[in-house]
C-alpha positions as CSV (number, residue, x, y, z in Angstrom):
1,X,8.1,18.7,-5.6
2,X,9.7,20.2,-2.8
3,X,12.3,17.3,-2.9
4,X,13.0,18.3,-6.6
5,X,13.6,22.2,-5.2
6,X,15.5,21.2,-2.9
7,X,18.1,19.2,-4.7
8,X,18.2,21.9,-7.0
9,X,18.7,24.5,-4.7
10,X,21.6,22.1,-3.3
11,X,23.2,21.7,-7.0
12,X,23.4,25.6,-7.8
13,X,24.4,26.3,-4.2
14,X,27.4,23.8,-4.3
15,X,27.9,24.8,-8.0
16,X,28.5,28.8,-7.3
17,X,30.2,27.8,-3.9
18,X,27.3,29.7,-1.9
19,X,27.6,32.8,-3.6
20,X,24.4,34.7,-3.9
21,X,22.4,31.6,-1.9
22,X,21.0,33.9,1.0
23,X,22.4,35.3,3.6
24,X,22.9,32.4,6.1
25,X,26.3,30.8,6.0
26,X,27.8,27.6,4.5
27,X,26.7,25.6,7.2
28,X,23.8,27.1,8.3
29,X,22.5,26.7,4.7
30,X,23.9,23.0,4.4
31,X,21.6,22.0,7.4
32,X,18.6,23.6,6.3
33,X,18.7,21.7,3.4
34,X,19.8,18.7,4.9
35,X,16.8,19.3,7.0
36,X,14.4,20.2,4.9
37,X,15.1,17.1,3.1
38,X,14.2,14.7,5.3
39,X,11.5,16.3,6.1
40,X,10.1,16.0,2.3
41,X,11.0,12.4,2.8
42,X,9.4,11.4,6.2
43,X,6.1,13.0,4.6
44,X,6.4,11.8,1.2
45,X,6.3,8.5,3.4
46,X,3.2,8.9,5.6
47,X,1.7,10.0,2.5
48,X,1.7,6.9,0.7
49,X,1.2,4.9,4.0
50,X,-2.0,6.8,4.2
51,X,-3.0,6.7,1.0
52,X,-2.2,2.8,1.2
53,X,-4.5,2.5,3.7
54,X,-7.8,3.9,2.3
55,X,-6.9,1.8,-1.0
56,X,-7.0,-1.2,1.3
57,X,-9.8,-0.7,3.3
58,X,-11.8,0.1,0.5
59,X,-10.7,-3.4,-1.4
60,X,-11.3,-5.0,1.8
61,X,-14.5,-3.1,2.6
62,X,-14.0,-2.6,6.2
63,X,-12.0,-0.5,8.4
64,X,-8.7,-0.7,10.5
65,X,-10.2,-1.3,13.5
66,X,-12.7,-3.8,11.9
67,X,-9.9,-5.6,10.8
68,X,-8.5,-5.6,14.4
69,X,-11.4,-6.0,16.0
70,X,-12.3,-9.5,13.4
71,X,-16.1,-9.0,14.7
72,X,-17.8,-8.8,11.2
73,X,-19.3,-11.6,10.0
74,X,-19.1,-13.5,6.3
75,X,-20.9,-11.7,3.4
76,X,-20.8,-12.2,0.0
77,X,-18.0,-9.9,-1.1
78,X,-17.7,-7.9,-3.9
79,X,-14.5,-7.6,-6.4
80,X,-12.6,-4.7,-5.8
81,X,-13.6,-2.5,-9.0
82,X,-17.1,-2.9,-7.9
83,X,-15.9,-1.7,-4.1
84,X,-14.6,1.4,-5.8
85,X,-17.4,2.2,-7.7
86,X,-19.7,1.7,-4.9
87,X,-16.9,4.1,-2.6
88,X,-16.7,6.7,-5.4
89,X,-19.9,6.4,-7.1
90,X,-20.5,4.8,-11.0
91,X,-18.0,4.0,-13.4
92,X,-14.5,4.5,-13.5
93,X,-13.9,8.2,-14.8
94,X,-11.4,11.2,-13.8
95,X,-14.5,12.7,-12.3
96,X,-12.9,10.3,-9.5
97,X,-10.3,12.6,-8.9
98,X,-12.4,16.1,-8.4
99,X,-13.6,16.5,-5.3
100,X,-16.3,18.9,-7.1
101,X,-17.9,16.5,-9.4
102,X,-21.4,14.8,-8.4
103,X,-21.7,11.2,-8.4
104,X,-23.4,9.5,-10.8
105,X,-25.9,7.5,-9.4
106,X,-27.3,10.7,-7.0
107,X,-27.8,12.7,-10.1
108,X,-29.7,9.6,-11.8
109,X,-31.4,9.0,-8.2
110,X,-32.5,12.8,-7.8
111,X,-31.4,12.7,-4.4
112,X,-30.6,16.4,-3.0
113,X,-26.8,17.3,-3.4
114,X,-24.8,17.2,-0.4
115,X,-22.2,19.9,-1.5
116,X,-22.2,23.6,-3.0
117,X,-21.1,24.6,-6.2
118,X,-18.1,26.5,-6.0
Protein backbone atom coordinates (compact mmCIF):
# COMPACT_ATOMS: atom_id res chain seq x y z
CA UNK A 1 0.00 0.00 0.00
CA UNK A 2 2.54 2.35 0.81
CA UNK A 3 4.12 1.50 -2.61
CA UNK A 4 0.82 2.38 -4.30
CA UNK A 5 0.99 6.06 -2.30
CA UNK A 6 3.97 6.44 -3.14
CA UNK A 7 3.89 6.26 -6.82
CA UNK A 8 1.05 8.29 -6.65
CA UNK A 9 2.38 10.87 -4.76
CA UNK A 10 5.33 10.70 -7.50
CA UNK A 11 2.72 10.99 -10.45
CA UNK A 12 0.77 14.24 -9.10
CA UNK A 13 4.11 15.69 -7.89
CA UNK A 14 5.78 15.39 -11.41
CA UNK A 15 2.36 16.20 -12.98
CA UNK A 16 1.94 19.80 -11.16
CA UNK A 17 5.77 20.26 -11.41
CA UNK A 18 6.08 20.30 -7.34
CA UNK A 19 3.68 22.92 -6.87
CA UNK A 20 1.75 22.49 -3.66
CA UNK A 21 3.88 19.00 -2.76
CA UNK A 22 5.28 20.34 0.72
CA UNK A 23 7.61 22.47 1.47
CA UNK A 24 10.90 20.58 0.77
CA UNK A 25 12.41 21.25 -2.60
CA UNK A 26 12.62 19.36 -5.96
CA UNK A 27 15.30 17.35 -4.91
CA UNK A 28 14.87 16.92 -1.46
CA UNK A 29 11.37 15.66 -2.32
CA UNK A 30 12.62 13.35 -5.29
CA UNK A 31 14.89 11.44 -2.76
CA UNK A 32 12.51 10.95 -0.23
CA UNK A 33 10.48 9.19 -2.47
CA UNK A 34 13.11 7.56 -4.08
CA UNK A 35 13.83 6.41 -0.63
CA UNK A 36 10.91 5.68 0.64
CA UNK A 37 10.51 3.37 -2.22
CA UNK A 38 12.97 1.15 -1.66
CA UNK A 39 12.26 0.85 1.50
CA UNK A 40 8.48 -0.42 0.68
CA UNK A 41 10.40 -2.86 -1.52
CA UNK A 42 13.22 -4.27 0.76
CA UNK A 43 10.17 -5.02 3.28
CA UNK A 44 7.61 -6.09 0.96
CA UNK A 45 10.59 -8.63 0.39
CA UNK A 46 11.44 -9.90 3.87
CA UNK A 47 7.88 -10.14 4.19
CA UNK A 48 7.19 -12.84 1.82
CA UNK A 49 10.65 -14.41 2.73
CA UNK A 50 9.12 -14.75 6.18
CA UNK A 51 5.98 -15.66 5.40
CA UNK A 52 7.64 -18.38 3.00
CA UNK A 53 9.28 -19.73 5.69
CA UNK A 54 6.50 -20.59 8.20
CA UNK A 55 4.53 -21.99 5.10
CA UNK A 56 7.46 -24.37 4.74
CA UNK A 57 8.17 -25.39 7.98
CA UNK A 58 4.78 -26.16 8.61
CA UNK A 59 4.58 -28.41 5.23
CA UNK A 60 7.72 -29.90 6.29
CA UNK A 61 6.81 -30.09 10.03
CA UNK A 62 10.05 -29.14 11.47
CA UNK A 63 11.95 -26.12 12.02
CA UNK A 64 14.97 -24.19 10.34
CA UNK A 65 17.30 -25.30 12.51
CA UNK A 66 15.82 -28.94 12.46
CA UNK A 67 16.39 -28.87 8.99
CA UNK A 68 20.02 -27.78 9.54
CA UNK A 69 20.62 -29.68 12.25
CA UNK A 70 19.11 -33.20 10.00
CA UNK A 71 18.90 -34.93 13.68
CA UNK A 72 15.12 -35.95 13.52
CA UNK A 73 14.50 -39.23 12.74
CA UNK A 74 11.88 -40.88 10.03
CA UNK A 75 8.12 -40.73 10.93
CA UNK A 76 5.28 -41.34 9.20
CA UNK A 77 4.48 -37.98 7.68
CA UNK A 78 1.40 -36.36 7.20
CA UNK A 79 0.13 -34.51 3.78
CA UNK A 80 0.35 -30.96 4.06
CA UNK A 81 -3.50 -29.97 4.44
CA UNK A 82 -3.52 -32.27 7.35
CA UNK A 83 -0.11 -30.31 8.79
CA UNK A 84 -2.20 -27.11 8.50
CA UNK A 85 -5.00 -28.26 10.15
CA UNK A 86 -3.13 -29.79 12.91
CA UNK A 87 -0.93 -26.02 13.05
CA UNK A 88 -4.16 -23.99 12.88
CA UNK A 89 -6.57 -26.20 14.40
CA UNK A 90 -9.81 -28.19 12.33
CA UNK A 91 -10.91 -27.55 8.97
CA UNK A 92 -10.02 -25.14 6.57
CA UNK A 93 -12.11 -21.89 7.33
CA UNK A 94 -11.31 -17.93 7.40
CA UNK A 95 -11.49 -18.37 11.09
CA UNK A 96 -7.74 -19.18 9.94
CA UNK A 97 -7.08 -15.85 9.38
CA UNK A 98 -8.33 -14.11 12.90
CA UNK A 99 -6.09 -14.24 15.33
CA UNK A 100 -9.37 -13.97 17.78
CA UNK A 101 -11.22 -16.98 16.78
CA UNK A 102 -10.87 -20.38 19.06
CA UNK A 103 -9.90 -23.42 17.52
CA UNK A 104 -11.98 -25.99 16.86
CA UNK A 105 -10.95 -28.94 18.46
CA UNK A 106 -10.31 -26.92 22.06
CA UNK A 107 -13.79 -25.83 22.05
CA UNK A 108 -14.94 -29.63 21.17
CA UNK A 109 -12.14 -30.82 23.79
CA UNK A 110 -13.34 -28.28 26.60
CA UNK A 111 -9.88 -27.47 27.29
CA UNK A 112 -9.61 -23.90 29.15
CA UNK A 113 -8.92 -21.05 26.51
CA UNK A 114 -5.63 -19.77 26.31
CA UNK A 115 -6.63 -16.14 25.13
CA UNK A 116 -9.08 -13.18 26.35
CA UNK A 117 -11.85 -12.00 24.53
CA UNK A 118 -11.33 -8.68 23.32
Amino acid sequence: MALVLTVRTMINCFAQKFDGCGVLSRTTSVVFLIIVTFEAVIFALFTLIMCLTQVCSIGSDETFIEQLQKEKEFEKSQSLKENFETVFGGQMSLQWLSPFSPSVGSLRRREPRLMHDV
